[in-house]
C-alpha angles and dihedrals in degrees: 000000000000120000116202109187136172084200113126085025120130106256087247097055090043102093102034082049092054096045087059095051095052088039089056092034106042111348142308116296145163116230127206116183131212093234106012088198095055089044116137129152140174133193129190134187155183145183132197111174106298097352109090118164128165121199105212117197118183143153120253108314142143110221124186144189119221134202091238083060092051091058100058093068148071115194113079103213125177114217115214106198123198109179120233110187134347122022126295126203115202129186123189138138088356096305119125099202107187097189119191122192110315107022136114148222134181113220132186125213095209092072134061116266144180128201127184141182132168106207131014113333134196122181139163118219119191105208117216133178123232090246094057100042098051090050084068097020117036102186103028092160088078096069097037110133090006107132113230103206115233094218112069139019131015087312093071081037082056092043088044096046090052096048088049096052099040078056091058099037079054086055082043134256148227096269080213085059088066108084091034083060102052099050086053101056086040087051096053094034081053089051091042089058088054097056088052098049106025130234087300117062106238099245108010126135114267089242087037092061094047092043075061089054105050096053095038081061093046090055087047091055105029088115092059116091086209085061100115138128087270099058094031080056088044084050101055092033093245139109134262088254106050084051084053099050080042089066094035085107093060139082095242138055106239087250095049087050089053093056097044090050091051097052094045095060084043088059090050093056100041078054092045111093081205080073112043095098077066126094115223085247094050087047090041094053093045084061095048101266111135114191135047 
């Protein structure tokens, strides 16, 4: 656990010191506080594997994220808040998301944002990379800046989920727990998202929503060796081609994303101390693979 404070700072060196620590932490970002003399704020973080969360506490502030900002780097990482004490306001892609304790709201730091809060302000932010999150959500762009109420649903199990476990990263935790853990709370805030916005994306594209499908279905049946084009094509009632034509907007041919997702849950595994009973054969024909 690491702790990052301006506590014990001049007045004057208070604000420039905190931007450096959320620039090196989340992002960079410009911070503007409500009384510039009163200002005081505190950051602290941890990573496990592929979990890495990070608990800010400041006094009122609006913070923002520029596109001159954006341009400076080169990681696109997605920021899921849950909001710990006080109100947030935060502003992205037109949405006005007003969270309360418990709720939560996906951002993107690829994109311009604003957030705002009058008084003292605590709030947990699970960091994710683009890479991870769309492994477990594949159009996350559609619930940046929605605000997932803490309260009901699998949206306040998610909350609750990522309160419990920062509690527990705070007592101290199995550094090989980590990346077990954040597929977990991905797998359920994905879930949560689809229980907000139903199977079809609002506004997405026809070929957009069954590109979704169809690798929703792929995730679903990554562990069955049967598991090929052809029967992802049989599944759907179209033909190799059109599935084909379907991923033609992506990086990756639809054989060549079954694979990688395979191995990628095999590398997991081969990482995870719940496995290493395990051989590399027994872990590579749990996830479809059918020959040594």
């Amino acid at each position: 656990m690491h702790t990052y404070t301006t506590h014990g700072l001049p007045s004057s060196a208070k604000v420039s010191h905190w931007n450096d620590i959320i620039s090196d932490v989340f992002a960079p970002l410009e911070t503007y506080p409500v009384d510039p003399s009163a200002f005081d704020a505190e950051v602290r973080c941890v990573q496990h594997g592929r979990l890495r969360l990070a608990t800010a506490t400041s006094r009122g502030a609006t913070v923002r994220r520029t596109k001159a900002q954006i341009a400076k780097i080169n990681e696109h990482r997605f920021f899921l808040h849950v909001q710990m004490g006080g109100s947030l306001m935060i502003r992205q892609d037109g949405h006005d998301a007003l969270m309360e304790e418990g709720d939560l709201v996906l951002s993107d730091s690829t994109r311009p944002y604003t957030l705002s809060y009058e008084d003292s302000c605590s709030t947990l932010v699970l960091i994710v990379t683009q890479e991870e999150l769309r492994r477990h959500l594949p159009t996350p762009e559609e619930m940046i800046g929605v605000k997932l109420s803490g309260s009901k649903g699998l949206s306040r199990t998610t909350s609750l989920m990522l309160r419990s476990v920062w509690e527990s990263a705070e007592q101290g935790m199995p550094e090989e727990l980590g990346s077990r853990i954040a597929d977990s709370i991905l797998d359920v805030f994905a879930t949560s998202c689809t229980e907000i916005k139903g199977m079809a994306v609002a506004d997405a594209a026809i070929v957009g929503t069954r590109r979704i499908q169809i690798k929703r279905y792929i995730e679903a049946n990554l562990r069955n060796p049967e598991l090929s084009v052809r029967s992802a094509a049989a599944a759907f009632a179209i033909s190799p081609r059109y599935l084909h034509i379907l991923f033609s907007g992506e990086n990756e041919t639809v054989s060549s994303y079954i694979l990688r997702r395979r191995l990628e849950e095999c590398a997991k595994q081969l990482s995870d101390v719940l496995w290493r009973r395990r051989t590399i054969t027994e872990i590579a024909f749990g996830w479809g693979f059918n020959t040594p």
